[in-house]
N, C-alpha and C positions, 0 to 999 in steps of 0.2 A: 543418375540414370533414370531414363522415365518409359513405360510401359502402357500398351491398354491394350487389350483384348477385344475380337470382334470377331463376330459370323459373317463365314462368306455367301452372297446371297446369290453372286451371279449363277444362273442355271448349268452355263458350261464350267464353271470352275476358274482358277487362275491359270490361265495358257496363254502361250505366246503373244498377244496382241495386248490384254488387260494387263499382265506381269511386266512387259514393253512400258508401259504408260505407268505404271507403279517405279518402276525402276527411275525412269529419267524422272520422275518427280522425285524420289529418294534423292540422286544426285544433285538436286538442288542445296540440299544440308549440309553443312561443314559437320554434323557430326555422324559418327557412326551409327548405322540403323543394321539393325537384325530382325529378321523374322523366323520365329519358333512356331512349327507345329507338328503335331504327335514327337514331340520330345527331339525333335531336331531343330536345330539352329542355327540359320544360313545366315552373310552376309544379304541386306537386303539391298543393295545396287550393283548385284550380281545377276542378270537374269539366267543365267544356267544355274546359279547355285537355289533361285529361288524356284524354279520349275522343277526341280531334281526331290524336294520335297511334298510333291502330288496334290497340294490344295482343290479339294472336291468344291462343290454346292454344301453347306451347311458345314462346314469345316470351321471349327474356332483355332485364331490362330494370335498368334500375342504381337506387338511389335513391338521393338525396343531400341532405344537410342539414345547414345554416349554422346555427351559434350556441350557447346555453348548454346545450342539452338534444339533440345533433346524435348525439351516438352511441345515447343510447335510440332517439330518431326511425326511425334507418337501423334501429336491430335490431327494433325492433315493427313499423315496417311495410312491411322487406323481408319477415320473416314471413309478414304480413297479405298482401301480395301474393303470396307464394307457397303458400298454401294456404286463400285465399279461394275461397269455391263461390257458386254462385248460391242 
């Protein structure tokens, strides 16, 4: 399992459009990705399940992900989460 943590920088937060564009990049991984913040833990190529956790502006959020391709996962889209714009 591989992890990393990152601030959300975009000014509106993670909503429908940046979350949209996080997801189907998630779904390019054969393995499983989550995203945890304030202590909840969503599937991350869920867009309802990951909207449903409120990701603001400055929000630290971890990402995580199981399996054969688990360390590019975290690095491309703790990136992708941390410097996605609307």
């Amino acid at each position: 399992m591989a992890s990393k943590t990152v601030t959300i920088t975009n000014p509106t937060g993670l909503h429908t459009r940046p979350g949209g564009i996080f997801v189907s990049k998630a779904k390019e991984f054969e393995s499983d990705v989550f995203v945890e913040h304030d202590g909840k833990k969503v599937n991350g190529k869920s867009l309802l399940k990951l909207l449903s956790i409120g990701i603001k502006n400055g929000s630290e959020v971890t990402v995580t992900a199981e399996g054969s391709d688990a360390d590019q996962a975290v690095e491309t889209l703790g990136e992708l989460l941390a410097t996605i714009r609307d």
